[in-house]
C-alpha positions as CSV (number, residue, x, y, z in Angstrom):
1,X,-5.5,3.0,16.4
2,X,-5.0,1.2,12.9
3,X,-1.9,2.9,11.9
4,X,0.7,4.9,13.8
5,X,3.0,5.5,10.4
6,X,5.6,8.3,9.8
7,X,5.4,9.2,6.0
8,X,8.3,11.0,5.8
9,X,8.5,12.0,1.5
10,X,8.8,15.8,1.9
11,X,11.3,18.5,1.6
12,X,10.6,22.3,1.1
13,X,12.3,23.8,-2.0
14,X,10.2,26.6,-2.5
15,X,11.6,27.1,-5.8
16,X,11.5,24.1,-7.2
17,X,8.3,23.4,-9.6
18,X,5.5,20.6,-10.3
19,X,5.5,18.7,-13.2
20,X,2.0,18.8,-13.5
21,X,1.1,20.5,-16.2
22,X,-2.8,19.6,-16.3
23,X,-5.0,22.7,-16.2
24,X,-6.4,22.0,-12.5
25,X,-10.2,21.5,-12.1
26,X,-12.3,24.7,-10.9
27,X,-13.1,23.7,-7.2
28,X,-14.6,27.6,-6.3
29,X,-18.4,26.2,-5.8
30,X,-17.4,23.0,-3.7
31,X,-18.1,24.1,-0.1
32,X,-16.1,22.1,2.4
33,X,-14.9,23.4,6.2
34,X,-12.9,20.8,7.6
35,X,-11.3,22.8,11.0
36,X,-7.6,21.5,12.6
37,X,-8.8,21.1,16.0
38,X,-5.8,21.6,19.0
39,X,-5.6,19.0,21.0
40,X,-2.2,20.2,22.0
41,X,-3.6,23.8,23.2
42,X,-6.6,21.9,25.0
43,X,-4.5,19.4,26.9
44,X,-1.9,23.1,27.6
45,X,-5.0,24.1,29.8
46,X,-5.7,21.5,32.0
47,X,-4.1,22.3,35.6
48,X,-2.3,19.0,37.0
49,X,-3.9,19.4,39.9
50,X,-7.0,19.1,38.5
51,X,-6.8,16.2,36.4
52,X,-9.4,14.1,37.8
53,X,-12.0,16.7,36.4
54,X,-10.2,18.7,33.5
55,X,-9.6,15.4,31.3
56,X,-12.7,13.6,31.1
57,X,-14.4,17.0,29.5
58,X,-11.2,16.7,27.0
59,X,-12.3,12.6,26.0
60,X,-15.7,12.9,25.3
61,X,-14.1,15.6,23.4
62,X,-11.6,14.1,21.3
63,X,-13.2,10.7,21.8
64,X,-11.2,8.1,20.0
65,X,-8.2,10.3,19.7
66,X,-8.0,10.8,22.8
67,X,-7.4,7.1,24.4
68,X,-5.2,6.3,21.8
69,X,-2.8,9.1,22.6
70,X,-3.0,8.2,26.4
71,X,-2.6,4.5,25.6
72,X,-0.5,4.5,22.5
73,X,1.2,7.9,21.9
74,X,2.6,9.3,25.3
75,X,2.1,5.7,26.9
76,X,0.2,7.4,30.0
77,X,-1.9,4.1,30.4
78,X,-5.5,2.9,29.8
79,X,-8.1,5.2,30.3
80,X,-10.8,2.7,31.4
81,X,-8.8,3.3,34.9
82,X,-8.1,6.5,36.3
83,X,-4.6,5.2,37.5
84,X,-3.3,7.0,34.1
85,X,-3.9,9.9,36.3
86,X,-0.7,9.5,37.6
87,X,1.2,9.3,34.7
88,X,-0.7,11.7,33.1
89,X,0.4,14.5,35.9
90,X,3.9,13.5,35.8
91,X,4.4,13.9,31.6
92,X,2.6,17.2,32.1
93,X,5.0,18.9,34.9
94,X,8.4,17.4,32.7
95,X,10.8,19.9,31.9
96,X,11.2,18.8,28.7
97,X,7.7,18.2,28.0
98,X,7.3,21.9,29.1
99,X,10.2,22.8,26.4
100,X,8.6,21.2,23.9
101,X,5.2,22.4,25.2
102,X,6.6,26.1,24.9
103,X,8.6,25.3,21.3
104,X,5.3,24.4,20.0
105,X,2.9,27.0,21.0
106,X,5.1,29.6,19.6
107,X,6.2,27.8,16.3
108,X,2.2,27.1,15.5
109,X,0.3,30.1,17.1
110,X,-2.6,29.1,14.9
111,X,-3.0,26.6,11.7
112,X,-4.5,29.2,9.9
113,X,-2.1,28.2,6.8
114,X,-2.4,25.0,7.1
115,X,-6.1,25.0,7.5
116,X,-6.2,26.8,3.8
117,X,-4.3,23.9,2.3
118,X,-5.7,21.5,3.8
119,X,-9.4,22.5,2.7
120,X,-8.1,23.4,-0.7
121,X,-6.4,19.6,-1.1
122,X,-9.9,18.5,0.3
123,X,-12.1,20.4,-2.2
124,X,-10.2,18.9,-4.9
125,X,-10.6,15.1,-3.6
126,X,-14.0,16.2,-3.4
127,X,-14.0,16.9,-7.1
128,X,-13.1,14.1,-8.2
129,X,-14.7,11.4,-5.4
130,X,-18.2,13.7,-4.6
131,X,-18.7,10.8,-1.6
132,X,-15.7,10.8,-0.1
133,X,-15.7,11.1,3.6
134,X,-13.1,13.3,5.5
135,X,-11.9,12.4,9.1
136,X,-11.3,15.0,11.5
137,X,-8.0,16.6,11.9
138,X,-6.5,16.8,15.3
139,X,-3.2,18.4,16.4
140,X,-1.2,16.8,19.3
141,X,2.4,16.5,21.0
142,X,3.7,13.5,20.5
143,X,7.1,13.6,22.1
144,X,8.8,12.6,19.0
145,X,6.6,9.6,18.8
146,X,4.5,10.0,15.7
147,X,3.6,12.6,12.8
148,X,0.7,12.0,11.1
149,X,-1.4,9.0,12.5
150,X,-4.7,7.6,11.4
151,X,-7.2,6.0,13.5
152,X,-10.8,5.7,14.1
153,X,-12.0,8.7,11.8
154,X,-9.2,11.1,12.2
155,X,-5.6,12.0,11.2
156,X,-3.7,13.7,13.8
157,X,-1.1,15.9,13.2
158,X,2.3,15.6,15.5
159,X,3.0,19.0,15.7
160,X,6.7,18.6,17.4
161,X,7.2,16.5,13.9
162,X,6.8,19.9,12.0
163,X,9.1,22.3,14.3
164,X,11.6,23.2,11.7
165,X,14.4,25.2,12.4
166,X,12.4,26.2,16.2
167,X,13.1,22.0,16.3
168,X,17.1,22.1,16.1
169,X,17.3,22.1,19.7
170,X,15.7,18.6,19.8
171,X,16.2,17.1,16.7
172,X,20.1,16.2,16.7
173,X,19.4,14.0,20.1
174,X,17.0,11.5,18.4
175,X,19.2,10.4,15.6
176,X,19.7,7.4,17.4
177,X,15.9,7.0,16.3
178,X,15.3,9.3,13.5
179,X,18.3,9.9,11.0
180,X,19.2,13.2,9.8
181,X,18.0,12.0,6.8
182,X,15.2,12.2,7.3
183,X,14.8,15.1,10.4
184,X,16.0,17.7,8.4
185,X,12.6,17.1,6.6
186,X,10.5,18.1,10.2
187,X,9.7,21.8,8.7
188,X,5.8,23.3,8.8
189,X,5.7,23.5,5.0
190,X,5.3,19.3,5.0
191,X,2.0,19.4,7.4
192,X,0.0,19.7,4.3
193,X,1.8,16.9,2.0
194,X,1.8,14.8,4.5
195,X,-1.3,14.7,5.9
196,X,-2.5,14.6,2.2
197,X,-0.6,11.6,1.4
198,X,-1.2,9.6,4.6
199,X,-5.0,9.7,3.7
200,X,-4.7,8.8,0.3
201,X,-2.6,6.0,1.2
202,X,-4.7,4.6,4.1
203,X,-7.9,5.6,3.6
204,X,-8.4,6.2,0.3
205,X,-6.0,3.5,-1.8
206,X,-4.4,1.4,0.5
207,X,-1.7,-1.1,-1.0
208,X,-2.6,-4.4,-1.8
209,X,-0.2,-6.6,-0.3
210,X,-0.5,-9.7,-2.8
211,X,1.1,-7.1,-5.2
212,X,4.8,-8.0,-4.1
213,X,6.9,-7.2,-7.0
214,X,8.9,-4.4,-7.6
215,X,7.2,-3.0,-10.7
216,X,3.9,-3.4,-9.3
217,X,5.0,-1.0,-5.9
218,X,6.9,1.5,-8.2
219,X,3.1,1.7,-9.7
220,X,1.1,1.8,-6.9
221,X,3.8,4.5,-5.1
222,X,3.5,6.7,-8.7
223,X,0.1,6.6,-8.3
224,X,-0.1,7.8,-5.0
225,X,2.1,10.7,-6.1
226,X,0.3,11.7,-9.6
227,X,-2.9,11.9,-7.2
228,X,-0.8,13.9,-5.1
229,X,-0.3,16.0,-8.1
230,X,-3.9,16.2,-9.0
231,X,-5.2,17.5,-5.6
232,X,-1.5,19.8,-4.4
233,X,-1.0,21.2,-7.6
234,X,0.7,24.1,-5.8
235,X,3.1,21.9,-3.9
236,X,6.8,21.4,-5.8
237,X,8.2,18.0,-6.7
238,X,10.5,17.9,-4.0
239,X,8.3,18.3,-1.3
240,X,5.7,15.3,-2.4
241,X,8.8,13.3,-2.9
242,X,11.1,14.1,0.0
243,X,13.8,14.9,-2.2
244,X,16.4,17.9,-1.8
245,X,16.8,19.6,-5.4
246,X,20.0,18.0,-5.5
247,X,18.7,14.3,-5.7
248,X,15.7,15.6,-8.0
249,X,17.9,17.3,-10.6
250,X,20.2,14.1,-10.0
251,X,17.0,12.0,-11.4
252,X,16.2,13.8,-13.8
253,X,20.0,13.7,-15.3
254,X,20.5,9.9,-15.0
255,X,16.6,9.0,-15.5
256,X,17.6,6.6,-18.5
257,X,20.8,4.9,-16.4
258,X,18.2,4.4,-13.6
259,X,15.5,2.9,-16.1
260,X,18.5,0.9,-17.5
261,X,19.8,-0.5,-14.5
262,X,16.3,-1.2,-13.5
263,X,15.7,-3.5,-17.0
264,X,19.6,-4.5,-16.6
265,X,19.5,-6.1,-13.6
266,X,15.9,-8.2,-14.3
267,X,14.3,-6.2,-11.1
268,X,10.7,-4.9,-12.5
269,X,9.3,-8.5,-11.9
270,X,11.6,-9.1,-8.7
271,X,9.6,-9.9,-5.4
272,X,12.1,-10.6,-2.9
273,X,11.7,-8.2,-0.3
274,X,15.1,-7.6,1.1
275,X,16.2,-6.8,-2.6
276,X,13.9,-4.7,-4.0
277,X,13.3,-2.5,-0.7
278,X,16.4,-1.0,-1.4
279,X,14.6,0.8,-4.2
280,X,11.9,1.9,-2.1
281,X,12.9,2.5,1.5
282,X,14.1,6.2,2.8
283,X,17.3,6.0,3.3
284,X,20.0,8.7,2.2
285,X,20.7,6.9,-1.4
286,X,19.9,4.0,-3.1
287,X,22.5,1.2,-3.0
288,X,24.7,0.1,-6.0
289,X,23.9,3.1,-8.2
290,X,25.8,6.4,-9.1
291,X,29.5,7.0,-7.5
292,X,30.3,7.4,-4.0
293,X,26.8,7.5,-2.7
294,X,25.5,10.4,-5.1
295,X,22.1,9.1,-6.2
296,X,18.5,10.1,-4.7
297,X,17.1,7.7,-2.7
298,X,14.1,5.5,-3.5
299,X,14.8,5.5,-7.2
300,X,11.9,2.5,-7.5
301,X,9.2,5.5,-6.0
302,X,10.7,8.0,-8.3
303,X,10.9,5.6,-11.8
304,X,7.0,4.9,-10.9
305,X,5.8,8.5,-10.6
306,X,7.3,9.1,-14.1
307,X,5.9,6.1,-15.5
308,X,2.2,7.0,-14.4
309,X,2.9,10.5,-15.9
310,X,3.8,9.4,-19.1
311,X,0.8,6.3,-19.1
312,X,-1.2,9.8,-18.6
313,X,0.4,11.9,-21.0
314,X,0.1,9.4,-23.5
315,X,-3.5,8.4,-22.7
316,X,-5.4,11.3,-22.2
317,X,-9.4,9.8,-21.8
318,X,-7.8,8.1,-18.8
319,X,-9.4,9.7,-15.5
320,X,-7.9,10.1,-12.7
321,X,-10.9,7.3,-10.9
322,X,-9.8,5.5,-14.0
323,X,-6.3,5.4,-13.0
324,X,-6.2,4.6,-9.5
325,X,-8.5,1.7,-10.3
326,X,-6.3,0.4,-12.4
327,X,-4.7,-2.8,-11.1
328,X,-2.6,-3.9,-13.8
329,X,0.9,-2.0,-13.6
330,X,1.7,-4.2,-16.6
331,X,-0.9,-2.2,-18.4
332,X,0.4,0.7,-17.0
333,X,3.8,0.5,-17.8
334,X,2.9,-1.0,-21.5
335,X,0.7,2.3,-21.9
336,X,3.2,4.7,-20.9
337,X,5.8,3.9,-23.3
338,X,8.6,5.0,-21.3
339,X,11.5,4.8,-22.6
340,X,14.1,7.5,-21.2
341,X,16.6,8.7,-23.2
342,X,19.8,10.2,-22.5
């Protein structure tokens, strides 16, 4: 497995709206049929007792899914020896596995919903890269291990990461692990987003790491988000973000203080790590700005979204190819012309 990352920039606010304002592409004629296949309800079926012949049907199934959650997700063991067996038995008869087991089935019946999004998100990617390959999409318990990772052609979906409000019961005993912060964020309406964004970040436009200042990473993460934007045109701001409507409207009412403490304190060309993560990083506010701990978090993420807007706004020939392309946030930030006012 290449990645096992949590991308955790999601909130539902179903009220809140996108500021994309660009009249979406028409994606009706682009056929595409990508299916969410349930791991979780095919490893439900297998009887313990009948391990030894029940799971090898489900790898040459799930294939390179499948050994990574044995190995990596659950920790069962390697599968090149049949001593997982064991394990395998014992994680499967847990009470609490069997809890979560039961949480699950009833909070996702079907993906049915997510399916929809999913394809429609797809369609749209499709539209605008015709060549793109899509990985398979593969739902799985993780035991609170993982939400949305990416390995060898497929994203899987950590469907205990998703529980919402069916997920109270386990959530508040992993904030040792998992802050609130960022748990209360675990809700169905994030599948979507997320899986969305961990493809475009991983597969599609994955960060180059000799871009280490802070402007450059508040361009790169506002790009991710404006494609975001192009291909979830439906989805609010807050739930692309991660932000509650609180911090977004916060944002929006202090957007030239943040911009000005940004320029104030010399940061844009800053590329100490330790410094400028604090403008990046989930956390439940950003350090050293706004009174007693009242601003948004990852104001860095949030100042780059608006400044790819605005370098779109203001140069409309620019495609969206054109854009992600684009390597100099320099540029960027020259062509947008932003310059927030109060």
């Amino acid at each position: 497995m290449r990645h096992l990352q949590i991308y955790l920039f999601f909130f539902i606010c179903l009220t809140a709206l996108s500021c994309n304002n660009k009249k979406s592409p028409d994606i009706s004629k682009i056929k595409l049929n990508i299916p969410i296949e349930r791991f979780d309800q095919d490893l439900n079926k297998v009887n313990p007792d009948s391990i030894s012949t029940e799971v090898p049907v489900l790898r040459r199934k799930y294939t390179w899914f499948y050994d990574d959650y044995m190995e990596k997700i659950i920790s069962a063991g390697y599968t090149r020896d049949t001593a997982y067996y064991t394990n395998l038995r014992t994680i499967l008869g847990n009470k609490d596995y069997l809890e979560l087991k039961s949480t699950v089935a009833q909070t996702f019946p079907d993906l049915n919903k997510q399916k929809f999004e999913l394809d429609q998100a797809f369609r749209y990617i499709r539209y605008y890269y015709p060549k793109q390959k899509f990985p398979r999409l593969i739902s799985f318990i993780s035991g609170f291990a993982v939400q949305t990772p990416i390995g060898n052609d497929y994203i899987g979906i950590g469907l205990d990461m998703f529980l919402g409000k069916n997920g109270d019961r386990f959530y508040p005993a992993l904030r040792q692990s998992i802050p609130q912060y960022i748990s209360r964020r675990f809700s169905p309406e994030n599948i979507s987003p997320r899986v969305v964004e961990a493809f475009i970040r991983e597969e599609m436009f994955p960060e180059n790491d000799a871009d280490r200042n802070l402007l450059s990473k508040m361009v790169y993460n506002g790009k991710i988000l404006y494609f975001m934007d192009a291909v979830l045109p439906e989805v609010p701001d807050v739930l692309k973000i991660g932000y509650t409507t609180d911090q977004l409207q916060w944002c929006k009412d202090y957007e030239a203080g943040i911009w000005a403490y940004f320029l104030e304190n010399e940061l844009l060309f800053e590329s100490d790590y330790l410094k400028i993560q604090r403008y990046l990083a989930e956390a439940p506010f950003t350090p050293g700005i706004g009174e007693n701990s009242s601003s948004a978090p990852k104001l860095g993420v949030w100042a780059g979204w608006q400044i790819v807007r605005h370098y779109m706004e203001k140069n409309p020939d620019i495609s969206l190819q054109h854009l992600m392309i684009e390597k100099d946030s320099q540029k960027i930030l020259a062509g947008s012309k932003y310059k927030p006012r109060d």
